[in-house]
C-alpha positions as CSV (number, residue, x, y, z in Angstrom):
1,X,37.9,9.7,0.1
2,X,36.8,7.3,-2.4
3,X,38.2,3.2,-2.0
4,X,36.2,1.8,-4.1
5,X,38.2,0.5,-7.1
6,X,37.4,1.9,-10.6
7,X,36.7,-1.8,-11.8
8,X,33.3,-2.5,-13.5
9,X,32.0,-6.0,-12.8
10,X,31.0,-8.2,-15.5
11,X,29.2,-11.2,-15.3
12,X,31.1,-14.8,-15.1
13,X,30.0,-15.3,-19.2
14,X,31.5,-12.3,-20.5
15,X,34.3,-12.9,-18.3
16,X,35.0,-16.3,-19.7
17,X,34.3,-15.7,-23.2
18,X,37.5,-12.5,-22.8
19,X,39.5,-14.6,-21.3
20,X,39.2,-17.4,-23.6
21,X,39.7,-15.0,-26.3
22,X,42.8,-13.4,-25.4
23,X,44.3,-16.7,-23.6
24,X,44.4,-14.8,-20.0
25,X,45.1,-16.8,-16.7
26,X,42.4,-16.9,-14.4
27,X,41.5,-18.2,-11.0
28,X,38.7,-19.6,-10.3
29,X,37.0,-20.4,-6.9
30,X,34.0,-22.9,-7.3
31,X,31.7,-25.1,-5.5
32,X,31.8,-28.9,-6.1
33,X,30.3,-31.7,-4.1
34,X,29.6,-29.0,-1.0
35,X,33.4,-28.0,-1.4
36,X,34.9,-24.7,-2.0
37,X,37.7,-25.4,-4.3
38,X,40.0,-23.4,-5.9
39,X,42.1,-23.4,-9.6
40,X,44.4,-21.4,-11.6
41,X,44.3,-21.9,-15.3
42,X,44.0,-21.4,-18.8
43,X,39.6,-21.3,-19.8
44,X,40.6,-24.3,-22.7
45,X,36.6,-24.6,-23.5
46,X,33.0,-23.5,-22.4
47,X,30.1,-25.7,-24.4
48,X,27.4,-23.3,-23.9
49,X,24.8,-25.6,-24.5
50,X,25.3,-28.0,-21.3
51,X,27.4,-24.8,-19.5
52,X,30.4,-27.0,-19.0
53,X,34.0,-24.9,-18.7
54,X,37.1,-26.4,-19.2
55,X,40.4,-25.3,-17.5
56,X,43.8,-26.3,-18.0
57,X,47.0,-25.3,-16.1
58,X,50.7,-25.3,-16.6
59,X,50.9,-28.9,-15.6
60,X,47.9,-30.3,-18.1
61,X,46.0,-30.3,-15.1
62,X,42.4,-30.1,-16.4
63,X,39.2,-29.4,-14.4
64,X,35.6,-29.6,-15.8
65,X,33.4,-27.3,-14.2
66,X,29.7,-26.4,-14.6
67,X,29.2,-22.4,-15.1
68,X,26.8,-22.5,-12.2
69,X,29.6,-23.8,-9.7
70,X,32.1,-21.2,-10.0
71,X,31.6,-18.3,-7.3
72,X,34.4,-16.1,-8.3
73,X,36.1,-15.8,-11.9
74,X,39.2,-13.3,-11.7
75,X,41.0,-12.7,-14.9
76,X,45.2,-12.5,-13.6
77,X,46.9,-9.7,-15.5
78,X,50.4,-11.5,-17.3
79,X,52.2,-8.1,-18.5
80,X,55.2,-7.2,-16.9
């Protein structure tokens, strides 16, 4: 019996540039200062020159992260 998930991975840049484009939550579990942190949000920006990714969240909450930092990007399906 197969459990493995029919899911293909992609890589945290293409995962942030779909969910930018189509406005999709996400969570977002990232390293900063030698903590693992965690986030749920809207992906407001991503300057790919200096790799700096901006989340917002339903309370204006914004967190600046570097693309390096974040460890796992998961994109939350929103349809009902």
């Amino acid at each position: 019996m197969n459990t493995m998930p029919n899911e293909k991975a992609r890589s945290i840049q293409q995962t942030v540039v779909l969910a930018m484009e189509f406005h999709h939550e996400t969570s977002i579990i990232y390293l900063q200062n030698g903590q693992v942190l965690h986030f749920i949000g809207f992906i407001h920006y991503w300057n790919e020159e200096t790799d700096e990714v901006r989340i917002i969240n339903q309370f204006d909450d914004i967190v600046r992260i570097q693309l390096n930092e974040i460890v796992i990007l998961y994109v939350l399906d929103n349809h009902d």
